[in-house]
C-alpha positions in Angstrom: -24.5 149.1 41.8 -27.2 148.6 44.0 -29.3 151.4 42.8 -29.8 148.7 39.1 -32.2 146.8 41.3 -34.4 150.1 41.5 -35.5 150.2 38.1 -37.6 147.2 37.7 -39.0 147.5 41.2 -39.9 150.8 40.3 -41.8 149.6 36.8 -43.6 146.7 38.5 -45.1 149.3 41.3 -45.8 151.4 39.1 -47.9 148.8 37.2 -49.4 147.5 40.1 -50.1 150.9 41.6 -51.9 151.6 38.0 -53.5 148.4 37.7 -55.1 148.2 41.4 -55.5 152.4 41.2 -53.5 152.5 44.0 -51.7 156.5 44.8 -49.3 155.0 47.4 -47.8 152.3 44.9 -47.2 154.8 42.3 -46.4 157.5 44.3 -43.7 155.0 45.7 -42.9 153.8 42.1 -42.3 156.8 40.7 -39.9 157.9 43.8 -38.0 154.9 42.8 -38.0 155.4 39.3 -36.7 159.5 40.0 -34.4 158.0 42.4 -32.6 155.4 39.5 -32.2 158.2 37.0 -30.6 160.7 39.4 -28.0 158.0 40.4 -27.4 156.7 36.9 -26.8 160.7 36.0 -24.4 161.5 38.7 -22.1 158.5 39.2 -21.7 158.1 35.2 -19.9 161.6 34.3 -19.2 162.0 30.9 -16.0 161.0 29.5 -13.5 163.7 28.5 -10.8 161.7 26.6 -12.1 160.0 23.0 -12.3 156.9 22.0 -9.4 154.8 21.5 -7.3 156.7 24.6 -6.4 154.3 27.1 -4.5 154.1 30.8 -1.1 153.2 31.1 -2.3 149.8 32.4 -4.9 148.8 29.8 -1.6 149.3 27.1 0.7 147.2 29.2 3.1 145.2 26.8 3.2 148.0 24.2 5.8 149.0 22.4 7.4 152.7 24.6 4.3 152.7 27.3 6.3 151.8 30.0 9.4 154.3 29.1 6.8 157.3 28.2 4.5 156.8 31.5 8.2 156.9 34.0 8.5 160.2 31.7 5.2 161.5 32.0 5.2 160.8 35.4 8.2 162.5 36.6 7.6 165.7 34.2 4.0 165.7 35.1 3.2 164.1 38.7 0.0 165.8 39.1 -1.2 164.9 35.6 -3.8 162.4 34.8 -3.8 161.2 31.2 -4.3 158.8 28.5 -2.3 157.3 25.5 -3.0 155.8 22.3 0.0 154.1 20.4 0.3 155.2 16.9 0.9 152.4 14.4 4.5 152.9 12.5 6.4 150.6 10.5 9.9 151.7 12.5 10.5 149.3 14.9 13.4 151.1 16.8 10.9 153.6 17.9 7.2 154.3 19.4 4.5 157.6 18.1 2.6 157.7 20.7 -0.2 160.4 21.6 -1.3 161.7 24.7 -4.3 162.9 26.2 -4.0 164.7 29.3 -7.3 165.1 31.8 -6.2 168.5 32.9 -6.3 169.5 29.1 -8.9 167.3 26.8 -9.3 169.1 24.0 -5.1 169.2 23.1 -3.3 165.8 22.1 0.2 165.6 22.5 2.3 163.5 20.2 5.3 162.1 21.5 8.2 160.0 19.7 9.8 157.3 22.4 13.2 156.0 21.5 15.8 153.4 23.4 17.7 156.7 23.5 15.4 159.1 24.8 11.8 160.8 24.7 10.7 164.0 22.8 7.4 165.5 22.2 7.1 166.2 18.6 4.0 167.3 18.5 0.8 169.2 19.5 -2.5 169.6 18.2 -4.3 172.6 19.8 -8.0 173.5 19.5 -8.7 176.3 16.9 -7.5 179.4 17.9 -5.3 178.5 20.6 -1.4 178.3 19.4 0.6 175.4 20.9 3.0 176.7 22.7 -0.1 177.9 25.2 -0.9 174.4 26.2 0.0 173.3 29.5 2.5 170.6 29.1 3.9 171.8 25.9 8.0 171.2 26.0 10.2 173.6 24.1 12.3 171.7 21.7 15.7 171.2 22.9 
C-alpha cells in the first residue's frame, strides 16, 4: 500500500520539475509516476468470478453455506471457489450456485438439503456440453 503515496509525489515533481524547467525533477517524477502504474497493474489482477459471488466466509449465517462448503471441500480439496445463494421461497432447502476458480466461465447449481447435497445443475459456456466440466457429478 505504500506505493499510493507515489502518485501525488510524482504529480507535484512533475509540476515543480515543469515550473522551475528543471530535467532531474521530471525525470524523477515521471519514474515515479511509471513506477505507481506498474504496481497498481500487477498487484490488482483482474477478477475471474462475477459479481454477486462471494467466499464461504463473507456468506456466513446463510441458509446451506456451511453444509455445502464441508461438501465442497471434501469432494474438491484443491478447489478454490465462490457461491452465491439463490433466493427461494422453500425453506426446508438452499439453491445455491457455485463458481469455481479453476473453471470461471461454468456455474454450478447445487440444491442443499437437511438430508443431503446434489448438484442439480450446470451451465457451460457455448459449445462445451456439461458433462466436460471439471467438477461435474453424475446424477446418482
Amino acid at each position: 500500500m505504500a506505493y499510493l503515496f507515489v502518485a501525488p509525489i510524482a504529480i507535484i515533481l512533475i509540476v515543480i520539475g515543469g515550473i522551475k524547467r528543471n530535467k532531474v525533477l521530471l525525470a524523477i517524477g515521471a519514474c515515479l509516476a511509471i513506477f505507481f502504474a506498474y504496481t497498481t497493474y500487477t498487484t490488482a489482477p483482474p477478477s475471474t468470478i462475477p459479481d454477486g459471488f462471494k467466499k464461504a466466509e463473507a456468506l456466513e449465517g446463510e441458509p446451506g453455506v456451511d453444509q455445502l462448503t464441508s461438501y465442497l471441500n471434501d469432494k474438491f480439496p484443491d478447489a478454490t471457489y465462490h457461491l452465491k445463494p439463490q433466493k427461494q421461497g422453500d425453506s426446508s432447502s438452499s439453491l445455491i450456485t457455485v463458481a469455481f476458480e479453476e473453471e470461471p466461465d461454468w456455474f454450478y447449481n447445487y440444491l442443499v438439503k437437511e438430508d443431503g447435497i446434489a448438484q442439480v445443475g450446470v451451465l457451460a459456456p457455448k459449445d462445451e456440453a456439461p458433462e466436460d466440466g471439471e467438477f461435474f457429478e453424475e446424477v446418482e
